[in-house]
TORFI-297625 format. One record per residue (C-alpha): residue in one letter; residue number from 1; z, y, x. Coordinates in steps of 0.001 Angstrom, whole numbers, padded with zeros to 6 digits. Example, Ala and Ser with C-alpha at 12.3 -4.5 7.8 and 13.67 -1.06 7.14 Angstrom:
2
<resn A&resi 1&zz 007800&yy -004500&xx 012300>
<resn S&resi 2&zz 007140&yy -001060&xx 013670>
//
This chain:
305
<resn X&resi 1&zz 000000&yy 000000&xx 000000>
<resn X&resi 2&zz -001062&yy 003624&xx 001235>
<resn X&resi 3&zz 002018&yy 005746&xx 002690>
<resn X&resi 4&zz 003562&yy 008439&xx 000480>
<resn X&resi 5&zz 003109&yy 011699&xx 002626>
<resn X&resi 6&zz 007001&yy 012172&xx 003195>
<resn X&resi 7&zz 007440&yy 008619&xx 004571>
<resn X&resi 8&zz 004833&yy 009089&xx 006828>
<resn X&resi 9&zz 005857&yy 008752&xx 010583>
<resn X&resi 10&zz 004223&yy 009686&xx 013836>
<resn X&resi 11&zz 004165&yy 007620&xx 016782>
<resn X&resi 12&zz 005216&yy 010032&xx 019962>
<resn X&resi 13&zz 006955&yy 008599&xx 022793>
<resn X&resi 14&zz 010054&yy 010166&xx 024751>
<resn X&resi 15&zz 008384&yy 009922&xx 027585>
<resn X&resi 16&zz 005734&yy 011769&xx 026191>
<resn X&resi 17&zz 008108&yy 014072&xx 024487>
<resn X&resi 18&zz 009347&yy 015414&xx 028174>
<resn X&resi 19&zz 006032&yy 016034&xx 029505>
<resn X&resi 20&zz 005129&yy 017825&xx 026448>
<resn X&resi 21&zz 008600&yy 019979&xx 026862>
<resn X&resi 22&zz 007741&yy 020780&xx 030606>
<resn X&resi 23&zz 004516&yy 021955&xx 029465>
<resn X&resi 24&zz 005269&yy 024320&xx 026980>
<resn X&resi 25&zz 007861&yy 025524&xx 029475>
<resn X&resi 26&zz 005036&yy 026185&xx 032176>
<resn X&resi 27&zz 002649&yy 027797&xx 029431>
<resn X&resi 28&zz 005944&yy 030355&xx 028844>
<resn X&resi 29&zz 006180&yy 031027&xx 032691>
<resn X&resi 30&zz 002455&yy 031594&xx 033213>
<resn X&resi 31&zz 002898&yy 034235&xx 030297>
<resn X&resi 32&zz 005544&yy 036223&xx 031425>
<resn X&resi 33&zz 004404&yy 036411&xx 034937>
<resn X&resi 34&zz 002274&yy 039550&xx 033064>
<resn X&resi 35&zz 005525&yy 040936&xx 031674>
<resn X&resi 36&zz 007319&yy 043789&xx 033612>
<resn X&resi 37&zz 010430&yy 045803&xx 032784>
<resn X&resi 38&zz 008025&yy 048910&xx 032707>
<resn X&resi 39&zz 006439&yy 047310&xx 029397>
<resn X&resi 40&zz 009697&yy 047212&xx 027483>
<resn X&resi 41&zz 010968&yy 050911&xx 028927>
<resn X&resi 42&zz 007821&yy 052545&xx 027258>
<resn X&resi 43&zz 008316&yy 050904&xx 024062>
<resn X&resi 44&zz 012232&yy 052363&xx 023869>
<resn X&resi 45&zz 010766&yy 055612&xx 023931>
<resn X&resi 46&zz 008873&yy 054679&xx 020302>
<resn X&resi 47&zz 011026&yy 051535&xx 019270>
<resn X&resi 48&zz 009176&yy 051293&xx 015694>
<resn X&resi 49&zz 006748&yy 049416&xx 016297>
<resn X&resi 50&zz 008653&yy 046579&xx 018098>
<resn X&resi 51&zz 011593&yy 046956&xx 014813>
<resn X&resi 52&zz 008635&yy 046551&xx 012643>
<resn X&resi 53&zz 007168&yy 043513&xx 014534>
<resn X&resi 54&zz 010290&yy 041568&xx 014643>
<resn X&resi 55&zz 011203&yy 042423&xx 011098>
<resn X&resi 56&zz 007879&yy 040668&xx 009904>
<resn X&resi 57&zz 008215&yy 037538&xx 012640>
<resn X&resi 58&zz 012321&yy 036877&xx 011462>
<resn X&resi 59&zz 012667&yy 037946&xx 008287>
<resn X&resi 60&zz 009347&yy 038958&xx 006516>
<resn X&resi 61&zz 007458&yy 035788&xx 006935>
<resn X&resi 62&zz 010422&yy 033076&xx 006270>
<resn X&resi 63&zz 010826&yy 035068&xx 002891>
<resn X&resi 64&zz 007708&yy 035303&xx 001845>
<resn X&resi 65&zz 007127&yy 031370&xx 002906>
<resn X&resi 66&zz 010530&yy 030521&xx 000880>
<resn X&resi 67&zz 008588&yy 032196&xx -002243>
<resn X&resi 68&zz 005219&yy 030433&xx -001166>
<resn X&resi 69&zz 007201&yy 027335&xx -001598>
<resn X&resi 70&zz 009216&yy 028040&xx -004762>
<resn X&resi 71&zz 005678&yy 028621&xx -006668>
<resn X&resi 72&zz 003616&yy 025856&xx -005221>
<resn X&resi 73&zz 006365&yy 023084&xx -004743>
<resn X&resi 74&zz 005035&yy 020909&xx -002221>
<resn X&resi 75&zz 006190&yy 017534&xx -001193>
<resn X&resi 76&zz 009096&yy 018387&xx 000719>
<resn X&resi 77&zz 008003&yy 017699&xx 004505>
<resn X&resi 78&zz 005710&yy 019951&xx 003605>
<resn X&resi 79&zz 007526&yy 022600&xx 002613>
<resn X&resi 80&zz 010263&yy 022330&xx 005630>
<resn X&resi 81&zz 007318&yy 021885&xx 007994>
<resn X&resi 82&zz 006220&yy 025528&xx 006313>
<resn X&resi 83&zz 009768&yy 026729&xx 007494>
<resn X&resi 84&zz 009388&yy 025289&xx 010495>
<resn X&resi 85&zz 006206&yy 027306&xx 011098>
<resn X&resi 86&zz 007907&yy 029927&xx 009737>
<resn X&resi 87&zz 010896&yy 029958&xx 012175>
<resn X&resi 88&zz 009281&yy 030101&xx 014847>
<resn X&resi 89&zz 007911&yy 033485&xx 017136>
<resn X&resi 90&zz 004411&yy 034338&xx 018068>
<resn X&resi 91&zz 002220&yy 031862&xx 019188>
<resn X&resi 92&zz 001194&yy 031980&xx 023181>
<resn X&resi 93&zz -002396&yy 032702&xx 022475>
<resn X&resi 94&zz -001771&yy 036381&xx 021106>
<resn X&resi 95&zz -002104&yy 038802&xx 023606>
<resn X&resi 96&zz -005194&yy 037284&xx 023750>
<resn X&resi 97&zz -006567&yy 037917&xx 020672>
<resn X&resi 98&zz -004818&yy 040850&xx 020633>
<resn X&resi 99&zz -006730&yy 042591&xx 023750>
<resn X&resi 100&zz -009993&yy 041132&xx 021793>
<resn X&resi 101&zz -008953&yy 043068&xx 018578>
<resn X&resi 102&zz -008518&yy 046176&xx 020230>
<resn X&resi 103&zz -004908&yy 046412&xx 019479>
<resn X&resi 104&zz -001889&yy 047094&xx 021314>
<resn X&resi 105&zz -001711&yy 045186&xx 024514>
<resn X&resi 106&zz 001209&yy 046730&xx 025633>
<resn X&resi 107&zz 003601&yy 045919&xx 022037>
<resn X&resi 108&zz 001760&yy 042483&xx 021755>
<resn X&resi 109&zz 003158&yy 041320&xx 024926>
<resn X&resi 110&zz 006474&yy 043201&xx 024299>
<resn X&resi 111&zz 007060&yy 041430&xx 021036>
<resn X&resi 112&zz 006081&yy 037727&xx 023022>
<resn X&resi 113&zz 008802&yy 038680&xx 025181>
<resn X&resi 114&zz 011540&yy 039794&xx 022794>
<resn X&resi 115&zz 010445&yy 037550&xx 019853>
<resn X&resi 116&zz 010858&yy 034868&xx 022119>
<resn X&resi 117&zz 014413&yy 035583&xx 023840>
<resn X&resi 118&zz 015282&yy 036511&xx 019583>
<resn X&resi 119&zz 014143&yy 032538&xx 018648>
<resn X&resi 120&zz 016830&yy 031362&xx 020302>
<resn X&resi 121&zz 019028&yy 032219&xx 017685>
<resn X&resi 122&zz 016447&yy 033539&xx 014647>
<resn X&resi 123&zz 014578&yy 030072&xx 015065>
<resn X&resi 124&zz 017657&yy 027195&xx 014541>
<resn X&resi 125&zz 018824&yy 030151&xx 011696>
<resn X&resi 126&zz 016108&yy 030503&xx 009754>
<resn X&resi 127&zz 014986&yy 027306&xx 009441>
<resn X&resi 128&zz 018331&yy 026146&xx 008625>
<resn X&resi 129&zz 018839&yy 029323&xx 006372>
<resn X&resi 130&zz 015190&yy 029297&xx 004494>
<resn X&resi 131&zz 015450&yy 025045&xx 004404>
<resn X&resi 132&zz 018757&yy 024918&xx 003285>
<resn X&resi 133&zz 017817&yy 027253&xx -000307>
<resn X&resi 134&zz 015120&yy 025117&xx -001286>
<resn X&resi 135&zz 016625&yy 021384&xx -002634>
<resn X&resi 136&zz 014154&yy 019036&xx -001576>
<resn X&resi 137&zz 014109&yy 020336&xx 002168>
<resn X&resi 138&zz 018379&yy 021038&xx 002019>
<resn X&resi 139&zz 018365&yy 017025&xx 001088>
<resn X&resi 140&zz 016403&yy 016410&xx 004353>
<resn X&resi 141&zz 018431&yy 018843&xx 006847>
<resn X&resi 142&zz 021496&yy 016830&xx 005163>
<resn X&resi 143&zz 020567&yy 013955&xx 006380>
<resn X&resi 144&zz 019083&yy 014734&xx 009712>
<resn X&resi 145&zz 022361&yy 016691&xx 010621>
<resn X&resi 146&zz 020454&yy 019026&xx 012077>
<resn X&resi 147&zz 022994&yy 020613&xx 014677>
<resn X&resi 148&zz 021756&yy 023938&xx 015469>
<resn X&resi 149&zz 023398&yy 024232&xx 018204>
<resn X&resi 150&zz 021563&yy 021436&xx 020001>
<resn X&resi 151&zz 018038&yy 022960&xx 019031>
<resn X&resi 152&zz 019507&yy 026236&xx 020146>
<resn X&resi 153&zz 020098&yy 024605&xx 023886>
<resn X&resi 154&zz 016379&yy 023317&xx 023662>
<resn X&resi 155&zz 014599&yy 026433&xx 022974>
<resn X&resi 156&zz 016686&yy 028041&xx 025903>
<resn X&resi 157&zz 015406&yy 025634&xx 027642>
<resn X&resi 158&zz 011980&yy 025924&xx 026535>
<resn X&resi 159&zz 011412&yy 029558&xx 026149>
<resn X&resi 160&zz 013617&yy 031984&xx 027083>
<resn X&resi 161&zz 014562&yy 030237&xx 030920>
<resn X&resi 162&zz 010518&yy 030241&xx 031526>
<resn X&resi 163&zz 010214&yy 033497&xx 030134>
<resn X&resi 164&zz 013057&yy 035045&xx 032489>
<resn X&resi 165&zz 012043&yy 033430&xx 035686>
<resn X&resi 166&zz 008719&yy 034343&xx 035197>
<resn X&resi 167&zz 010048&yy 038215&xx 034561>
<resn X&resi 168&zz 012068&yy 037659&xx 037784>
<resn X&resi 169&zz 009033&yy 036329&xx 039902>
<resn X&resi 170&zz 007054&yy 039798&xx 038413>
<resn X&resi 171&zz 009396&yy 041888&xx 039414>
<resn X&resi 172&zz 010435&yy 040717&xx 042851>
<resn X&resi 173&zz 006935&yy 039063&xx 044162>
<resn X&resi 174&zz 004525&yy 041421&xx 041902>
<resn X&resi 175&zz 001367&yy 039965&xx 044007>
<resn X&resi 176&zz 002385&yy 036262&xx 044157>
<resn X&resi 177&zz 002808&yy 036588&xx 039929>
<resn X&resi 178&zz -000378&yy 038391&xx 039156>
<resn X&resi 179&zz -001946&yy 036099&xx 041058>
<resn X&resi 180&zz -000306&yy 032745&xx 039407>
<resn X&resi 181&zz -000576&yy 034449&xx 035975>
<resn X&resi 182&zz -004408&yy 034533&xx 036137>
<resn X&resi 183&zz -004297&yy 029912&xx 036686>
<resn X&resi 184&zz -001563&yy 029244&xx 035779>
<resn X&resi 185&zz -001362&yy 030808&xx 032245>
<resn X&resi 186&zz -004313&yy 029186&xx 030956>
<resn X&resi 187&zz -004723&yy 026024&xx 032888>
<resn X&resi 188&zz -001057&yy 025453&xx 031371>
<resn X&resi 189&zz -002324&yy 026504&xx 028028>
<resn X&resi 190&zz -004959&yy 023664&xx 028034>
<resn X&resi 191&zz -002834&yy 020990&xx 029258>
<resn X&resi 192&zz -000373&yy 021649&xx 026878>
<resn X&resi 193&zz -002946&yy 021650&xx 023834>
<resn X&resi 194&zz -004863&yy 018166&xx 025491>
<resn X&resi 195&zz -001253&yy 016454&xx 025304>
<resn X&resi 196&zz -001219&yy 017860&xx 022001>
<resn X&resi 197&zz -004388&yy 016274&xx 020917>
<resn X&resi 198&zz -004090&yy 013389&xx 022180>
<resn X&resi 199&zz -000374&yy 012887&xx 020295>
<resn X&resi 200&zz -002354&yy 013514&xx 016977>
<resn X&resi 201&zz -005340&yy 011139&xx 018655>
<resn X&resi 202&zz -002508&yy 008189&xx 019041>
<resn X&resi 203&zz -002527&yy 008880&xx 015156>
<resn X&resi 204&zz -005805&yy 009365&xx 013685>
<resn X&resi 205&zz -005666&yy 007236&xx 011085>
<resn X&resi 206&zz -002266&yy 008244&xx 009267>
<resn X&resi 207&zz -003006&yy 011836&xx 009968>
<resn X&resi 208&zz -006795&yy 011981&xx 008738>
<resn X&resi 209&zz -005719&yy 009923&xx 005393>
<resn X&resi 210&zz -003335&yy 012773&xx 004759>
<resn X&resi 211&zz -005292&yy 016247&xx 006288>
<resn X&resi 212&zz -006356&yy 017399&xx 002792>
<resn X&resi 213&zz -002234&yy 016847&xx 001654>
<resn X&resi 214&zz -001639&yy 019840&xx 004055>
<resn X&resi 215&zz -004617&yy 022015&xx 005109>
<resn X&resi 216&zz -005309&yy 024094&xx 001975>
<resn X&resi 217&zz -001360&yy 025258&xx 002219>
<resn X&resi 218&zz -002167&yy 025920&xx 005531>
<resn X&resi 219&zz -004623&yy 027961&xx 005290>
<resn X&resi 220&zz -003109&yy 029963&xx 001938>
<resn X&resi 221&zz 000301&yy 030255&xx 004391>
<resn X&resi 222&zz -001515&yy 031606&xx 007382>
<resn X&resi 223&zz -003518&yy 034094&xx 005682>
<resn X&resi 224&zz -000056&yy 035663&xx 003700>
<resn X&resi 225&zz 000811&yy 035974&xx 007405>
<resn X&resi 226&zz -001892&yy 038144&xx 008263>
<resn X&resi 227&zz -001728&yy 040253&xx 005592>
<resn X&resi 228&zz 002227&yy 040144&xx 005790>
<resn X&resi 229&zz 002008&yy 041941&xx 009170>
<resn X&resi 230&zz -001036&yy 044514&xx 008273>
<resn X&resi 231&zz 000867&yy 045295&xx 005227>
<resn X&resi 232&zz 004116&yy 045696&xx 006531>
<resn X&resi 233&zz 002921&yy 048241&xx 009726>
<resn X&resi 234&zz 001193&yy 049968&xx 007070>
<resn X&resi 235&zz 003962&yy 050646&xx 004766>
<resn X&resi 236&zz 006120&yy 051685&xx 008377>
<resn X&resi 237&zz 003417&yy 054124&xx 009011>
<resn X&resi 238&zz 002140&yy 052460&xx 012410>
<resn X&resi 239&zz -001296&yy 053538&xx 013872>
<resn X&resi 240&zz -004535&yy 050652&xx 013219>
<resn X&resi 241&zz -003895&yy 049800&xx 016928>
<resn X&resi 242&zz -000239&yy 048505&xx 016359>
<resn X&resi 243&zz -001381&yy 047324&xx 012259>
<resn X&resi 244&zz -003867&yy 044795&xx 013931>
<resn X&resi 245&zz -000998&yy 043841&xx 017178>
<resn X&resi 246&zz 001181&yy 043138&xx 014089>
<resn X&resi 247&zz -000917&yy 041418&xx 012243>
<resn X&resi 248&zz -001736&yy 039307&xx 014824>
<resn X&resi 249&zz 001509&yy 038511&xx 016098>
<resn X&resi 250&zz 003148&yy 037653&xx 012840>
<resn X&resi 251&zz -000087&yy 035210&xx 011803>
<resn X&resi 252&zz -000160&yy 033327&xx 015062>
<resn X&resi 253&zz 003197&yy 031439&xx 015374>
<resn X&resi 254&zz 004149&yy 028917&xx 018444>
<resn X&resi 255&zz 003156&yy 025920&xx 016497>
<resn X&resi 256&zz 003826&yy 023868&xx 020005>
<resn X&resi 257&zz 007371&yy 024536&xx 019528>
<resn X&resi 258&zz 007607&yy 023677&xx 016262>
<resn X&resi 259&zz 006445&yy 020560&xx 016794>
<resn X&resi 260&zz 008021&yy 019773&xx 019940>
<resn X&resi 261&zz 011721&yy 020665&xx 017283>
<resn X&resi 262&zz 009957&yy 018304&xx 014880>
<resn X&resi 263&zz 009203&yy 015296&xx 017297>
<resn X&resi 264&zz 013165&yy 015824&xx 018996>
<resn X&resi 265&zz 015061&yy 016659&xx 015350>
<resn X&resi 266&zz 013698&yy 015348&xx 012985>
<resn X&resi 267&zz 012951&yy 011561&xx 014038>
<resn X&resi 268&zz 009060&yy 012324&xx 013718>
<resn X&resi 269&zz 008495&yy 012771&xx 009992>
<resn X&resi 270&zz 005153&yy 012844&xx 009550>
<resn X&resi 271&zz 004685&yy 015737&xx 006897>
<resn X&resi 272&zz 006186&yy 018217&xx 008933>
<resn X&resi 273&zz 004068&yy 016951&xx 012170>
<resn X&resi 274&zz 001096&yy 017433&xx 010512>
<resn X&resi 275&zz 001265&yy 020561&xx 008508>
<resn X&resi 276&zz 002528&yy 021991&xx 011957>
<resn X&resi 277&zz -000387&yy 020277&xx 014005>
<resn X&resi 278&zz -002817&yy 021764&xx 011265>
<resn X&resi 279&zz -001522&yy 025031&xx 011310>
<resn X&resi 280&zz -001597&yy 025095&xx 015156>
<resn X&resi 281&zz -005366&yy 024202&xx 014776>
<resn X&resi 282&zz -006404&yy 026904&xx 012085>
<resn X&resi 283&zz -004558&yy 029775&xx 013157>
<resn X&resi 284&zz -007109&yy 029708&xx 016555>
<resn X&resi 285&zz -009988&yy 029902&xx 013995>
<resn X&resi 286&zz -008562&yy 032486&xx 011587>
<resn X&resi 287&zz -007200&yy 034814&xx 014647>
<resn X&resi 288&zz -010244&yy 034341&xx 016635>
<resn X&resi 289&zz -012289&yy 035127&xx 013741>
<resn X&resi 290&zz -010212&yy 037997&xx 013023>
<resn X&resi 291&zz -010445&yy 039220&xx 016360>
<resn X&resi 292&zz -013830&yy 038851&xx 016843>
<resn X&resi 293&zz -014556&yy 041393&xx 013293>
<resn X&resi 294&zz -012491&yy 043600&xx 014673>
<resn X&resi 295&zz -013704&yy 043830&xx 018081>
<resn X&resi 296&zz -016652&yy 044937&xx 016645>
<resn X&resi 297&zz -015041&yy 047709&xx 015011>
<resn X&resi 298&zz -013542&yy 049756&xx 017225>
<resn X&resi 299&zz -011086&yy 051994&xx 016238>
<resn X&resi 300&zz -012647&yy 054960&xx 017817>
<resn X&resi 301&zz -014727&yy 055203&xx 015244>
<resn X&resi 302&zz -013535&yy 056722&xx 011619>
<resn X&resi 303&zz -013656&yy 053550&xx 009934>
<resn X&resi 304&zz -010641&yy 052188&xx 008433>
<resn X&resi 305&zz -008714&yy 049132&xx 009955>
//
């Protein structure tokens, strides 16, 4: 008999589990080797923006996903993958696609750094927070036990240790880190997304059986995101440079750390796994697309954002 989507489980080794954790670690290093102090003393001089970016990361988006799941009611690994997503900061790839956008280089990178020293805490709280209000998913955190202290440990270990020694290496060896950041960034990047292919590869079979249970959430969920930050810069007054950063940077979450927390907490369930896995696929297309329209509408021309 076919699996019901919340007894579905994913096959993922602990061995691969580690290799997978020292990745993600290396992808944060590579990224803050092209983070200085000098980025975060300009931005105290106009704080708004960075309020108004980690106001729609940590509090904005779980809401709104809370509501997203209140009116649609999916199963629920569904739903506490979607506050998984959720909890988590900005995804690694956004300074990226916020330097194609024509947005603000300078706050996008900013907001990587402080969103991801702030996930520390905001990430074990909201998910527990957000999953905890909604039945189906409070039944599941029962009986995990999720202890957030434990996931708090692991994304220090993951995130904010990386980010600080690669801050340190910037600021004492400037040459030596401009240098790494250029290979080791994105050769980190890649290996990090083959593992993660290659996970989902080991599982083809359960996961393609079960895509279409997922992807059209994903892609509804996602695109609230986008909008979420435009909207939310707009109503704060921000420029169309920092409404695009924001928008950007509260659509493309770190969906590798969500499921790395999935794979270590929650003894593999499937539904989160793959609704993570999907988003971490579609929010590439969606902020590459977006990107790529604005790119070609630079905002020196009077054209509206």
């Amino acid at each position: 008999m076919e699996q019901q989507p919340d007894t579905l489980q994913i096959n993922f080794s602990p061995d691969n589990l580690w290799i997978l954790n020292i990745a993600l670690a290396f992808v944060m290093y590579g990224i803050a080797l092209e983070i200085s102090t000098a980025d975060f003393k300009r931005l105290w001089k106009a704080p708004r923006p960075v309020f108004t970016g980690l106001l729609s990361q940590f509090i904005l988006l779980p809401a709104l996903t809370f509501f997203l799941v209140l009116f649609f009611k999916p199963e629920p690994g569904i739903a506490l993958g979607m506050f998984m997503v959720a909890a988590c900061p900005g995804g690694n790839v956004s300074n990226f696609m916020t330097y194609l956008s024509g947005g603000n280089n300078a706050l996008s990178v900013s907001l990587t750094a402080l969103a991801t020293l702030l996930a520390v805490v905001m990430t074990p709280l909201n998910l527990q927070f957000w999953g905890s209000l909604y039945f189906p998913t409070r039944e599941i955190l029962e009986k995990v036990a999720l202890a957030p202290g434990e996931m708090v440990k692991l994304v220090l270990l993951l995130l904010a240790i990386p980010l600080l020694l690669g801050m340190l290496t910037r600021s004492y060896f400037p040459a030596i880190a401009l240098s790494l950041a250029r290979k080791l960034k994105w050769t980190s990047l890649i290996f990090f997304l083959i593992l993660i292919v290659l996970a989902l590869y080991d599982n083809s079979e359960v996961l393609q059986s079960h895509l279409q249970d997922v992807f059209w959430m994903v892609l509804l969920h996602n695109a609230i995101a986008l909008v979420a930050g435009y909207g939310l810069a707009s109503l704060m007054q921000l420029d169309r440079q920092d409404r695009r950063t924001l928008a950007i940077e509260t659509g493309i979450q770190n969906s590798g750390l969500g499921l790395l927390l999935i794979f270590t907490f929650f003894d593999q369930l499937g539904t989160m796994a793959l609704l993570t896995a999907a988003w971490g696929i579609w929010h590439l297309v969606s902020g590459l697309a977006l990107s790529g329209y604005w790119s070609s509408r630079p905002l020196t021309k009077k054209i509206p954002g």
